[in-house]
C-alpha positions in Angstrom: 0.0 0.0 0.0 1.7 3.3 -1.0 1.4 6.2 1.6 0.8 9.9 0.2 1.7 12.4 2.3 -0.8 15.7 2.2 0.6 19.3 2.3 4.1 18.9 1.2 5.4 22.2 0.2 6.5 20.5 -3.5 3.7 18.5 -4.0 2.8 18.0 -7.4 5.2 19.6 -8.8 5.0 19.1 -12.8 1.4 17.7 -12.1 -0.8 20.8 -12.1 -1.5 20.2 -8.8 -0.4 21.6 -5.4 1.0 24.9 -5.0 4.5 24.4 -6.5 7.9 26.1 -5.0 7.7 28.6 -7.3 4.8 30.0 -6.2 5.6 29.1 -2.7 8.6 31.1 -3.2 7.5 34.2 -4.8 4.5 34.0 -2.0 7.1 34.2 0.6 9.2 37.1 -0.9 6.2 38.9 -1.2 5.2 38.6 2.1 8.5 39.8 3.1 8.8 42.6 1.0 5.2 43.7 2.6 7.0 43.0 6.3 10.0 45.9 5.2 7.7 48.2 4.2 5.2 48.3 7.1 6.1 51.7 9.3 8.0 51.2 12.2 6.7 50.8 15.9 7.7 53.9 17.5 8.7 52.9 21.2 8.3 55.1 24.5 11.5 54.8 26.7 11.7 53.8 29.7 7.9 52.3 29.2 7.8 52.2 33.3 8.7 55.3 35.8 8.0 55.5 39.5 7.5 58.5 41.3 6.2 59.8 44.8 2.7 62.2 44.9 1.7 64.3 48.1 -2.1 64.2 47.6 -3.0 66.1 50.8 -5.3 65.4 53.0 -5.8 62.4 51.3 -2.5 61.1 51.5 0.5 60.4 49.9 2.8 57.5 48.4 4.1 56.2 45.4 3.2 56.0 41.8 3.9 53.6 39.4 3.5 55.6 35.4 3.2 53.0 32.2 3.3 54.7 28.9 2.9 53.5 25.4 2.7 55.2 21.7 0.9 54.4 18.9 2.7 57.4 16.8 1.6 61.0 17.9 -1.0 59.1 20.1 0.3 58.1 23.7 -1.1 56.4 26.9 -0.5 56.7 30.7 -1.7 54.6 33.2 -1.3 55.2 36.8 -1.4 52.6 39.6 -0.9 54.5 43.0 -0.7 53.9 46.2 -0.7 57.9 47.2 -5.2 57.6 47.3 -7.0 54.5 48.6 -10.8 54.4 47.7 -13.1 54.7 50.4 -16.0 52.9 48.7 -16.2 50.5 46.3 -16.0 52.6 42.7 -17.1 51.2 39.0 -14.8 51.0 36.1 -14.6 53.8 34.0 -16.1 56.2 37.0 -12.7 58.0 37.8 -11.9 61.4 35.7 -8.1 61.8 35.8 -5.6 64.7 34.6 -2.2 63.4 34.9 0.0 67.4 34.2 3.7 66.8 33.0 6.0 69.1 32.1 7.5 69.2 28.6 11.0 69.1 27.0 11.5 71.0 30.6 9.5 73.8 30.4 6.4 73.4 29.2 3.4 71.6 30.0 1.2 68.9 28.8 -1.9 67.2 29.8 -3.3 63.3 29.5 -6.7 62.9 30.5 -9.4 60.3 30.9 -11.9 58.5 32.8 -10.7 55.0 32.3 -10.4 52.8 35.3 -10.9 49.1 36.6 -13.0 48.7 39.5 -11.8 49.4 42.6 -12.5 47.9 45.6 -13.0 49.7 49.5 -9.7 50.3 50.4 -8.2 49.4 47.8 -5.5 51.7 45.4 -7.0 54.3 43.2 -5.7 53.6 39.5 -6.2 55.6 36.2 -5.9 55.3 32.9 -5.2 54.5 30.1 -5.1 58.9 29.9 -4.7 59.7 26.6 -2.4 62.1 25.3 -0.5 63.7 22.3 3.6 63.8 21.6 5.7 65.0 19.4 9.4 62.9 18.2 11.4 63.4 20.6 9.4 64.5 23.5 10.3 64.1 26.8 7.8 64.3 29.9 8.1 64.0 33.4 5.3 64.0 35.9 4.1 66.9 37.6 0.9 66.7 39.1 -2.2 64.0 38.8 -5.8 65.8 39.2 -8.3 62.6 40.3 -12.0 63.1 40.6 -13.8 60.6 42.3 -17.5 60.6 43.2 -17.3 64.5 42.7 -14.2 64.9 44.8 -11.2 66.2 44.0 -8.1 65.2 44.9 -4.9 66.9 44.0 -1.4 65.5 44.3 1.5 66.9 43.4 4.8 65.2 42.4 7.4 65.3 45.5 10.3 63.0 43.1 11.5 62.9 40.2 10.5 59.8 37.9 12.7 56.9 38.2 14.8 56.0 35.6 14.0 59.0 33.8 11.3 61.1 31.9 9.7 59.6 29.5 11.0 60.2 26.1 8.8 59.7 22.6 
Protein backbone atom coordinates (compact mmCIF):
# COMPACT_ATOMS: atom_id res chain seq x y z
CA UNK A 1 0.00 0.00 0.00
CA UNK A 2 1.70 3.29 -0.98
CA UNK A 3 1.36 6.15 1.59
CA UNK A 4 0.84 9.94 0.24
CA UNK A 5 1.70 12.38 2.26
CA UNK A 6 -0.77 15.68 2.20
CA UNK A 7 0.65 19.28 2.31
CA UNK A 8 4.10 18.90 1.22
CA UNK A 9 5.44 22.17 0.18
CA UNK A 10 6.45 20.54 -3.55
CA UNK A 11 3.73 18.47 -3.96
CA UNK A 12 2.77 18.00 -7.38
CA UNK A 13 5.18 19.62 -8.79
CA UNK A 14 5.00 19.10 -12.81
CA UNK A 15 1.44 17.67 -12.09
CA UNK A 16 -0.76 20.76 -12.10
CA UNK A 17 -1.51 20.23 -8.80
CA UNK A 18 -0.36 21.61 -5.37
CA UNK A 19 0.98 24.93 -5.00
CA UNK A 20 4.45 24.35 -6.47
CA UNK A 21 7.88 26.09 -5.04
CA UNK A 22 7.75 28.56 -7.31
CA UNK A 23 4.83 29.96 -6.21
CA UNK A 24 5.59 29.07 -2.74
CA UNK A 25 8.60 31.13 -3.19
CA UNK A 26 7.50 34.23 -4.79
CA UNK A 27 4.54 34.03 -1.99
CA UNK A 28 7.15 34.19 0.56
CA UNK A 29 9.20 37.11 -0.90
CA UNK A 30 6.23 38.91 -1.22
CA UNK A 31 5.24 38.63 2.07
CA UNK A 32 8.54 39.78 3.13
CA UNK A 33 8.76 42.57 0.96
CA UNK A 34 5.18 43.70 2.56
CA UNK A 35 6.97 43.01 6.34
CA UNK A 36 9.97 45.85 5.21
CA UNK A 37 7.72 48.15 4.22
CA UNK A 38 5.16 48.27 7.05
CA UNK A 39 6.11 51.68 9.33
CA UNK A 40 8.04 51.22 12.24
CA UNK A 41 6.71 50.81 15.87
CA UNK A 42 7.66 53.87 17.51
CA UNK A 43 8.69 52.94 21.18
CA UNK A 44 8.35 55.09 24.48
CA UNK A 45 11.55 54.81 26.65
CA UNK A 46 11.66 53.81 29.71
CA UNK A 47 7.88 52.31 29.23
CA UNK A 48 7.77 52.23 33.31
CA UNK A 49 8.73 55.26 35.79
CA UNK A 50 8.02 55.55 39.53
CA UNK A 51 7.53 58.51 41.34
CA UNK A 52 6.24 59.77 44.76
CA UNK A 53 2.69 62.16 44.93
CA UNK A 54 1.74 64.29 48.06
CA UNK A 55 -2.15 64.19 47.60
CA UNK A 56 -2.99 66.15 50.78
CA UNK A 57 -5.30 65.43 53.00
CA UNK A 58 -5.82 62.38 51.35
CA UNK A 59 -2.46 61.12 51.46
CA UNK A 60 0.49 60.40 49.85
CA UNK A 61 2.82 57.49 48.41
CA UNK A 62 4.11 56.19 45.38
CA UNK A 63 3.16 56.01 41.85
CA UNK A 64 3.88 53.63 39.45
CA UNK A 65 3.48 55.61 35.35
CA UNK A 66 3.18 52.95 32.21
CA UNK A 67 3.25 54.68 28.90
CA UNK A 68 2.88 53.51 25.43
CA UNK A 69 2.66 55.20 21.69
CA UNK A 70 0.94 54.45 18.86
CA UNK A 71 2.74 57.40 16.83
CA UNK A 72 1.56 61.03 17.91
CA UNK A 73 -0.97 59.13 20.06
CA UNK A 74 0.31 58.11 23.75
CA UNK A 75 -1.08 56.41 26.88
CA UNK A 76 -0.52 56.66 30.69
CA UNK A 77 -1.73 54.57 33.23
CA UNK A 78 -1.29 55.21 36.82
CA UNK A 79 -1.38 52.56 39.64
CA UNK A 80 -0.89 54.46 42.96
CA UNK A 81 -0.75 53.86 46.19
CA UNK A 82 -0.75 57.89 47.24
CA UNK A 83 -5.24 57.64 47.30
CA UNK A 84 -7.01 54.51 48.58
CA UNK A 85 -10.84 54.37 47.69
CA UNK A 86 -13.07 54.74 50.43
CA UNK A 87 -15.95 52.93 48.68
CA UNK A 88 -16.18 50.54 46.29
CA UNK A 89 -16.05 52.61 42.66
CA UNK A 90 -17.11 51.17 39.02
CA UNK A 91 -14.83 51.01 36.11
CA UNK A 92 -14.56 53.83 34.00
CA UNK A 93 -16.08 56.22 36.96
CA UNK A 94 -12.75 58.01 37.80
CA UNK A 95 -11.93 61.36 35.73
CA UNK A 96 -8.08 61.82 35.76
CA UNK A 97 -5.55 64.72 34.64
CA UNK A 98 -2.23 63.40 34.91
CA UNK A 99 0.02 67.41 34.22
CA UNK A 100 3.74 66.80 32.95
CA UNK A 101 6.04 69.06 32.06
CA UNK A 102 7.50 69.24 28.62
CA UNK A 103 10.99 69.13 27.04
CA UNK A 104 11.46 70.96 30.62
CA UNK A 105 9.55 73.80 30.41
CA UNK A 106 6.43 73.45 29.17
CA UNK A 107 3.36 71.57 30.03
CA UNK A 108 1.21 68.89 28.79
CA UNK A 109 -1.86 67.20 29.84
CA UNK A 110 -3.27 63.35 29.53
CA UNK A 111 -6.66 62.93 30.51
CA UNK A 112 -9.38 60.30 30.92
CA UNK A 113 -11.93 58.47 32.78
CA UNK A 114 -10.73 55.00 32.33
CA UNK A 115 -10.43 52.80 35.27
CA UNK A 116 -10.87 49.06 36.64
CA UNK A 117 -13.00 48.69 39.47
CA UNK A 118 -11.85 49.39 42.60
CA UNK A 119 -12.52 47.93 45.62
CA UNK A 120 -12.96 49.70 49.50
CA UNK A 121 -9.75 50.28 50.36
CA UNK A 122 -8.19 49.41 47.77
CA UNK A 123 -5.45 51.65 45.40
CA UNK A 124 -6.96 54.34 43.23
CA UNK A 125 -5.69 53.65 39.53
CA UNK A 126 -6.16 55.61 36.22
CA UNK A 127 -5.91 55.33 32.86
CA UNK A 128 -5.24 54.48 30.06
CA UNK A 129 -5.12 58.93 29.88
CA UNK A 130 -4.69 59.69 26.58
CA UNK A 131 -2.41 62.10 25.35
CA UNK A 132 -0.50 63.66 22.30
CA UNK A 133 3.59 63.77 21.60
CA UNK A 134 5.65 65.01 19.44
CA UNK A 135 9.37 62.92 18.21
CA UNK A 136 11.44 63.44 20.60
CA UNK A 137 9.36 64.54 23.46
CA UNK A 138 10.27 64.08 26.79
CA UNK A 139 7.81 64.30 29.86
CA UNK A 140 8.05 63.96 33.42
CA UNK A 141 5.26 64.04 35.88
CA UNK A 142 4.05 66.90 37.55
CA UNK A 143 0.90 66.71 39.13
CA UNK A 144 -2.25 64.03 38.80
CA UNK A 145 -5.81 65.80 39.25
CA UNK A 146 -8.28 62.60 40.27
CA UNK A 147 -12.05 63.12 40.59
CA UNK A 148 -13.81 60.65 42.29
CA UNK A 149 -17.47 60.62 43.24
CA UNK A 150 -17.33 64.54 42.70
CA UNK A 151 -14.22 64.88 44.76
CA UNK A 152 -11.25 66.18 44.02
CA UNK A 153 -8.13 65.22 44.94
CA UNK A 154 -4.87 66.89 43.97
CA UNK A 155 -1.38 65.48 44.31
CA UNK A 156 1.49 66.95 43.43
CA UNK A 157 4.83 65.20 42.41
CA UNK A 158 7.38 65.29 45.53
CA UNK A 159 10.33 62.97 43.14
CA UNK A 160 11.49 62.95 40.22
CA UNK A 161 10.46 59.80 37.85
CA UNK A 162 12.74 56.93 38.22
CA UNK A 163 14.75 56.03 35.55
CA UNK A 164 13.98 59.00 33.84
CA UNK A 165 11.33 61.10 31.91
CA UNK A 166 9.72 59.57 29.50
CA UNK A 167 11.00 60.21 26.09
CA UNK A 168 8.77 59.67 22.60
Amino acid sequence: MKQRRSGTLGEGIGTGTGIGIRTAVGLAIAAAGTLAMAPASTAVTPGTATLAFDCGSYGSGTATLTATQDGTAATISVSTSAISSPLNIGANSVRSTLTLTRNGSGTTEFTGNANPAIPAGGPVSTGPLKGTVAAGDSLEAGSLKVVVLGITATCKATSPQSPGPFVF
